[in-house]
C-alpha positions in Angstrom: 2.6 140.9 164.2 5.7 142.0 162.0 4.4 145.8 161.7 6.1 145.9 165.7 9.1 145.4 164.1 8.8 148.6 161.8 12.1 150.5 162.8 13.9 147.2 163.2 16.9 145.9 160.8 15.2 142.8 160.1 11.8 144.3 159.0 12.9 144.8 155.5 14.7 141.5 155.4 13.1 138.9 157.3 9.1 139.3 156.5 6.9 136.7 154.8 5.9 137.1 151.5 3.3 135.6 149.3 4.1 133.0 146.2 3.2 133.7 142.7 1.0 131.2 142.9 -0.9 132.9 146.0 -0.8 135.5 143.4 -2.3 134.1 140.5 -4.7 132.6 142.7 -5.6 136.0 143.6 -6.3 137.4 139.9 -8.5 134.4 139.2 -10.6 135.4 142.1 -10.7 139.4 140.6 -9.2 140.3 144.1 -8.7 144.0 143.2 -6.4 144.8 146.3 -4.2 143.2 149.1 -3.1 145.0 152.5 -0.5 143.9 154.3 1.4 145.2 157.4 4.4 143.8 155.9 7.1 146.1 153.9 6.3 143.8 150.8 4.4 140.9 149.2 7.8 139.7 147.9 11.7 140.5 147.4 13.6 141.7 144.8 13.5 140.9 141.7 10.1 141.7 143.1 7.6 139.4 140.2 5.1 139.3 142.7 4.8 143.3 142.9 5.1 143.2 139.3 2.6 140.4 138.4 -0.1 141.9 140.5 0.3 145.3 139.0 0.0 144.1 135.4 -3.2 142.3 136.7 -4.7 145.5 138.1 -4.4 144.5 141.5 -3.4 147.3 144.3 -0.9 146.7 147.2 -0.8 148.2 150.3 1.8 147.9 152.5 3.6 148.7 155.9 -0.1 148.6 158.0 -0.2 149.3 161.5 -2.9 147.7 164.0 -4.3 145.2 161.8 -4.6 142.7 165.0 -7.5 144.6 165.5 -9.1 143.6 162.8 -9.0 139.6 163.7 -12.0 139.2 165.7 -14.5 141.8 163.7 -16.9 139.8 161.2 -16.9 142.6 158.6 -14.8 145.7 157.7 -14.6 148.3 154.6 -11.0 149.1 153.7 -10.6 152.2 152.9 -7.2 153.7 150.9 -6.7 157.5 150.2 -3.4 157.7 148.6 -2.3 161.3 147.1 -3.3 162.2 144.1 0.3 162.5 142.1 2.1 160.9 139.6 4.2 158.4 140.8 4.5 154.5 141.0 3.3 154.5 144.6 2.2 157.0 146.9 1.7 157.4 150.9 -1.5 156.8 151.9 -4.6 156.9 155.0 -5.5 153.7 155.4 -9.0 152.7 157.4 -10.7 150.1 158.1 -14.4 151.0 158.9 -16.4 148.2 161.0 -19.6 147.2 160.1 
């Protein structure tokens, strides 16, 4: 899991990322948000961050314990970012089991 790198000098660097096409694929399925334990879905210039944004679609980043998550059958996400003006905000970040 790359979030047990968070602290690290190659956790901004050295993280996968996801491909414009993963992307698109993404806004033809009216996905309307991605989490992620990594730092970022892409690297500068950053057209992933910026094509998923013009399509409406959140990102979530920089999760903790998602290994959790692997053997559950379904979970709720749940994001309460503060309520500001701003291009991104911190965040709570849940996932409820059901």
């Amino acid at each position: 899991m790359i979030s047990k790198l968070f602290g690290q000098a190659g956790y901004f660097k050295n993280h996968p990322v996801i491909t414009l096409a993963f992307a698109e694929l993404l806004v033809r399925k009216r996905v309307k948000m991605i989490c992620l334990e990594t730092p970022s879905p892409d690297q500068y210039p950053f057209e992933v961050h910026k094509y998923l944004f013009k399509n409406k679609i959140l990102v979530t980043e920089n999760l903790t314990n998602v290994e959790q998550l692997l053997n559950v059958d379904s979970f709720e996400v749940i994001a309460l970012p503060l309520h500001i003006r701003a291009d991104s905000s911190v965040a709570r970040v849940i996932a409820r089991v059901r």
